[in-house]
C-alpha positions as CSV (number, residue, x, y, z in Angstrom):
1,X,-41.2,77.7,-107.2
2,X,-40.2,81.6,-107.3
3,X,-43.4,82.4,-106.3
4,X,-43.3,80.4,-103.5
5,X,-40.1,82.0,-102.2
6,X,-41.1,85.5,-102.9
7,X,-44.4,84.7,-101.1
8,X,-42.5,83.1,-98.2
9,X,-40.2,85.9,-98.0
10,X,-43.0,88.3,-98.4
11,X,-44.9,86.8,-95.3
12,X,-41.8,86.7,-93.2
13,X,-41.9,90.6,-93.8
14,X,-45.3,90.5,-92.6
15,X,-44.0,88.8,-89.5
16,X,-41.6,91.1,-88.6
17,X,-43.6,94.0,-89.3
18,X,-46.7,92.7,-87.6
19,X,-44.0,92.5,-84.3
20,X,-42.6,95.9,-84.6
21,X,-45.7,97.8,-85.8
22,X,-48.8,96.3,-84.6
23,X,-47.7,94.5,-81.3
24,X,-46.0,97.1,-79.6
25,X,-49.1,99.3,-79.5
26,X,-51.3,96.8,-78.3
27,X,-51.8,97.4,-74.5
28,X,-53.9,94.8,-73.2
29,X,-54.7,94.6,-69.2
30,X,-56.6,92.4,-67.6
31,X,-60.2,92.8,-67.4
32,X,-62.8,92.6,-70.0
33,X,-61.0,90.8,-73.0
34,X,-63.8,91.4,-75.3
35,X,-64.1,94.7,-74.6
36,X,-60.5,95.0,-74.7
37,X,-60.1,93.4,-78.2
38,X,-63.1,95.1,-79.9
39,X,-61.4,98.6,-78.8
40,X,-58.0,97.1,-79.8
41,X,-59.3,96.5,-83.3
42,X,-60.9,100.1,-83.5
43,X,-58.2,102.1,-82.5
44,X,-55.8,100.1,-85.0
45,X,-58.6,100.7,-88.2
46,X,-58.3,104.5,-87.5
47,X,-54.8,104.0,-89.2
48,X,-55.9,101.7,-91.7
49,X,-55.2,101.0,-94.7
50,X,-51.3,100.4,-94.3
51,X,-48.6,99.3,-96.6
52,X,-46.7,96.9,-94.5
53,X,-44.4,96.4,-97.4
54,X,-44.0,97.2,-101.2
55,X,-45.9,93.9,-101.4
56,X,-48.7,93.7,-98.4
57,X,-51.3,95.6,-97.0
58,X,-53.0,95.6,-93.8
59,X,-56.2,96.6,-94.9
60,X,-58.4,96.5,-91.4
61,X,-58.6,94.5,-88.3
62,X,-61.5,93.2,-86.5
63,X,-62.8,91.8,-83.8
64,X,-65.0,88.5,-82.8
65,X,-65.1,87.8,-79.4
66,X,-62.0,86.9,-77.9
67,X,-60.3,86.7,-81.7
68,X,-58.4,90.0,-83.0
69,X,-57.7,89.3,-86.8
70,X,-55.5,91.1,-89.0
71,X,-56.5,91.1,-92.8
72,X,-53.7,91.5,-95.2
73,X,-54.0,91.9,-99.4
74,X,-51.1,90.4,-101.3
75,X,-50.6,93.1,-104.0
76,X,-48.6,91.3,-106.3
77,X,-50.1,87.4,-106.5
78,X,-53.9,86.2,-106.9
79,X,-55.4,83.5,-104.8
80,X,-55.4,81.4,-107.4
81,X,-51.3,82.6,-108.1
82,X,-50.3,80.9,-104.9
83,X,-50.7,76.9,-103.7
84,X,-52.1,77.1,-100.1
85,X,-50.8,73.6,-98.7
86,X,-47.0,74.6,-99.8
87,X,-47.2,77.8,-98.8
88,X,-48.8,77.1,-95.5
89,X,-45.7,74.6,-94.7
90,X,-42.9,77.6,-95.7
91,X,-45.0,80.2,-93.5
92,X,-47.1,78.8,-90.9
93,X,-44.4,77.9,-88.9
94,X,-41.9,81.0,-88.8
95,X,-45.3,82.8,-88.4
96,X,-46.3,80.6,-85.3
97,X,-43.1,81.1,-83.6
98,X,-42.4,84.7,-84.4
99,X,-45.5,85.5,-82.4
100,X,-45.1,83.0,-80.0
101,X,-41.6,84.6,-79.0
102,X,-43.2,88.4,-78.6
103,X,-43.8,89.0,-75.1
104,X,-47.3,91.2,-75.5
105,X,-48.5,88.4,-78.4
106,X,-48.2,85.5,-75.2
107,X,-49.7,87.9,-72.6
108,X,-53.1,88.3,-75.2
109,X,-53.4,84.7,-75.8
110,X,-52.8,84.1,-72.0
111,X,-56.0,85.9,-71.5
112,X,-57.6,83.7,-74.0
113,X,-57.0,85.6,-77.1
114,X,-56.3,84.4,-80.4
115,X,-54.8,86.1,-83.2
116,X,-55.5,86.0,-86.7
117,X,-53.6,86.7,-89.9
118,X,-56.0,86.6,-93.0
119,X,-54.4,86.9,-96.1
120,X,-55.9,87.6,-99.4
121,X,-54.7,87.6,-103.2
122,X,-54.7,91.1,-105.1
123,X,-58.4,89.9,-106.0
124,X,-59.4,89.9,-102.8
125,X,-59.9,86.6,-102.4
126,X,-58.6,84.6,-99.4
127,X,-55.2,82.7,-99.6
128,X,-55.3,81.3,-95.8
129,X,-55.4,82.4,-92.5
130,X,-52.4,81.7,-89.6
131,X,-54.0,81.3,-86.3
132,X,-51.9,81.4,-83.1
133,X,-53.1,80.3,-79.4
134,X,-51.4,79.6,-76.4
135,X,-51.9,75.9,-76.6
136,X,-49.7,76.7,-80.3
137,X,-47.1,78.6,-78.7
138,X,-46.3,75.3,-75.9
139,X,-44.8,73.6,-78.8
140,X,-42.0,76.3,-78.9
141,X,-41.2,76.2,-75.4
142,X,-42.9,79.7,-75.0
């Protein structure tokens, strides 16, 4: 159980740091979203790795078409360390509407982007991944 609060209040770091760090450096106009989001995810690895906290890091992002993901390494738990379906019900959601509530976060998946958070254990190996859309962010009135 501790690890599942330190995890969830580890992740709601991320959250917050994902808002004032990442998002507020991402300006996306119209036009070629691809394009757009492939030279997003460039110009964010030239300052990559990051510590976002004591306990994460954002290691790279990339992109896939019209998806911009954010890969994350938990420095202090393994994959194995942490149980993905109770974890995923403590973060998902404060995740989901953190980025549903930033203003440049609704105006990318607007445009039909979706953004990814990837998180891995200290390992490397993946925990989960927190996806947000537009159709997501409807359920929080955003």
């Amino acid at each position: 159980m501790r690890q599942l609060i330190v995890f969830a209040v580890v992740m709601i770091a991320l959250f917050f740091a994902f808002k004032t760090w990442v998002l507020p450096r991402f300006d996306f106009v119209g036009g070629e979203q691809v394009d757009a989001v492939e030279e997003r995810a460039e110009e964010l690895n030239k300052g990559l790795p990051r510590f976002v906290d004591s306990q994460l890091e954002l290691r790279k992002v990339s992109a896939d078409g019209r998806t911009l993901t954010y890969h994350y390494r938990h420095l202090d738990y393994s994959a194995s360390e942490v149980d993905r379906d109770t974890s995923r019900a403590a973060v998902e959601p404060g995740f989901q509407s953190s980025t549903c509530r930033d203003r440049a976060s609704r105006a990318l998946m607007a445009k039909g982007v979706r953004i990814e958070h990837e998180v891995s254990g200290k390992e490397g190996r993946h925990i989960d991944t927190y996806a947000v859309t537009s159709p997501v962010c409807k359920r929080f009135g955003e």
